[in-house]
Steps between C-alpha positions, in 0.01 A plus 500: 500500500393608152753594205304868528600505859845444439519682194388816697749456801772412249466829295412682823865415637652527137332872466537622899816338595730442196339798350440381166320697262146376515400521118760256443377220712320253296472119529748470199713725575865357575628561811893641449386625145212640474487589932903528574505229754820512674694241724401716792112522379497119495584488862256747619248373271595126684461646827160699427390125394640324810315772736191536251408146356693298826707328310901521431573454139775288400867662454508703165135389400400842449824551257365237251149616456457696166211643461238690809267232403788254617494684824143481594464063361807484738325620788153316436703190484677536863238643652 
């Protein structure tokens, strides 16, 4: 799977389902800054990954990334 294709289910979910505004969703942009990622974000946004991208990601990965950039390299990586 490309980094496009994620990129565009990633912001898909982040725009649909968390209902973030979609002019703020940029590759830079920092997740509980910039986006207002909260604990309960990061577990929805783990489960849209387990069911999307088939795999589970580790315990409080999603809590460490930084930046949306982070978020899409993480999911190339395990895919």
């Amino acid at each position: 799977m490309s980094n496009q294709d994620i990129q565009t289910k990633v912001n898909t979910f982040l725009t649909d389902r968390l209902e973030y505004d979609p002019t703020a969703i940029a590759p830079e942009a920092e997740l509980k800054r910039d986006l207002g990622m909260t604990s309960l974000d990061a577990v929805e946004t783990s489960l849209f990954i387990r069911r999307t991208f088939g795999f589970q990601p580790e315990r409080g990965a999603i809590k460490t990334l930084v930046t949306l950039q982070d978020l899409y390299d993480y999911i190339e990586k395990n895919v």
